[in-house]
N, C-alpha and C positions, 0 to 999 in steps of 0.2 A: 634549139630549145632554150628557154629561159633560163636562166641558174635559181638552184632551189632555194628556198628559206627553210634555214633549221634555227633550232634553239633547244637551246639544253639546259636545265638545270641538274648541273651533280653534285651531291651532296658525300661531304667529305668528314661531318661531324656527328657527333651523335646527341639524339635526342629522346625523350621516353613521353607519351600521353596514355592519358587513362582513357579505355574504351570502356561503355555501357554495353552488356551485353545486346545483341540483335540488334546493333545499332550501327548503321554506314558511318563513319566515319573519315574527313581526308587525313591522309598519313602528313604528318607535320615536315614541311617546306619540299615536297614531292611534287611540285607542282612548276607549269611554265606558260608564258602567254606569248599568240601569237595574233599577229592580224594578215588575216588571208588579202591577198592584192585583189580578187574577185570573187562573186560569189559564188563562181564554179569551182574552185580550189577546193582539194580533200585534202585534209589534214592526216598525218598518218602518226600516229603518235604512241612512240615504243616506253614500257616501263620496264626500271629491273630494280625489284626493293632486296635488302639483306636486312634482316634484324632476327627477332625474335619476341614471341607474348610469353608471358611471365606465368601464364597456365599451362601445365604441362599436355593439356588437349591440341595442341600445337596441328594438329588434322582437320577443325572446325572452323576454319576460315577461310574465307574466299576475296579475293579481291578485286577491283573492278576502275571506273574511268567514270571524273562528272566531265560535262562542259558546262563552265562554267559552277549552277546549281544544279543541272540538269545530270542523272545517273544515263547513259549512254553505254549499249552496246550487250545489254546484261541479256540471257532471254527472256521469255515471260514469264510472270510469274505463274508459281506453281502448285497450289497450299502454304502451306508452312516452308517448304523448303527455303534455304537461304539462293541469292543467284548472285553469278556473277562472272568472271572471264577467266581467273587463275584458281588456283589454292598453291601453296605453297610446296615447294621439291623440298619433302621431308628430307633430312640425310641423317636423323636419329631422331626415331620417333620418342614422344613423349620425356621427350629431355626441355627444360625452361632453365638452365643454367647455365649451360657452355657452350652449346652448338647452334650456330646462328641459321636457319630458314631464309630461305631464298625464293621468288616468284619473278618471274619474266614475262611478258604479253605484250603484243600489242594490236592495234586496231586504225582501223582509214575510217575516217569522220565526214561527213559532208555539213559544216556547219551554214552554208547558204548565207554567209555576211563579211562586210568587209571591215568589221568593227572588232577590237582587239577581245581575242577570247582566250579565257584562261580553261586549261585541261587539271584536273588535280587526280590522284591517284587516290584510291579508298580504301577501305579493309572495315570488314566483319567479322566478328568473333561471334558466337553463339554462347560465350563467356565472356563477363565481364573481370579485366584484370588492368593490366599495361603492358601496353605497346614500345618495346624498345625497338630502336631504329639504327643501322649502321652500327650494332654493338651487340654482344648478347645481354641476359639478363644481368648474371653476377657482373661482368665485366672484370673480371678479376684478373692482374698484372702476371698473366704465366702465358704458355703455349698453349692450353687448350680454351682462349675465351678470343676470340678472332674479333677484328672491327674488319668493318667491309664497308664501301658505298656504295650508294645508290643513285640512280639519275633516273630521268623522264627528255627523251627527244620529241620534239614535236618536227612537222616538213610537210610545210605544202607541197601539194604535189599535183598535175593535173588531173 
């Protein structure tokens, strides 16, 4: 068998963006590009985010996968509901100061091209606030405010 292409970005630093509520947004530099050697290659492409939103509704988001511009993988839509692939492993709900939120997923793409495509990782909120990333909100210099990273793997794969 051919040996795989992977690539990773992991992110090691922390960063914070304002989201608009019900609005898809990519999570700032979660993102990685790849070019498939043919047009039959699936792209299999794993997310693991840590941060936290600065609303203590911390249950109203969902997260998801573009290629490119393109939202990929979500179900159909449904009314009003929001869609998407994850929500976040609450581990203290309704907390936006100390305890950082965590979401893992992943998905096999068939992007059909041999031109470099970028995957970028998204997030919804149904509240508009800010999005910390790799940090909690406060960030504050004691034991209870954790940094963590975050990465996106991409691999083709037959």
């Amino acid at each position: 068998p051919a040996p795989v292409t992977a690539v990773q970005t992991h992110l090691t630093t922390t960063s914070s963006q304002s989201v608009s509520a019900n609005t898809r947004v990519n999570i700032t530099g979660l993102n990685a590009t790849i070019t498939p050697s043919t047009t039959s290659k699936r792209i299999k492409i794993t997310i693991r985010w840590n941060g936290e939103h600065s609303n203590n509704i911390n249950y109203n988001q969902v997260f998801g996968i573009k290629r490119d511009t393109t939202d990929i993988g979500n179900p159909a839509a449904a009314g009003v509901r929001p869609v998407g692939m994850a929500i976040v492993a609450v581990n203290y709900l309704s907390d936006a100061t100390s305890t950082p939120d965590s979401a893992m997923y992943s998905y096999i793409d068939s992007p059909a091209t041999t031109s470099a495509t970028t995957y970028h990782a998204t997030y919804l909120n149904k509240v508009a606030a800010n999005l910390y990333n790799q940090r909690t909100v406060n960030d504050t210099n004691n034991t209870d405010s954790e940094r963590l990273t975050s990465n996106i793997i991409l691999e083709e794969i037959d």
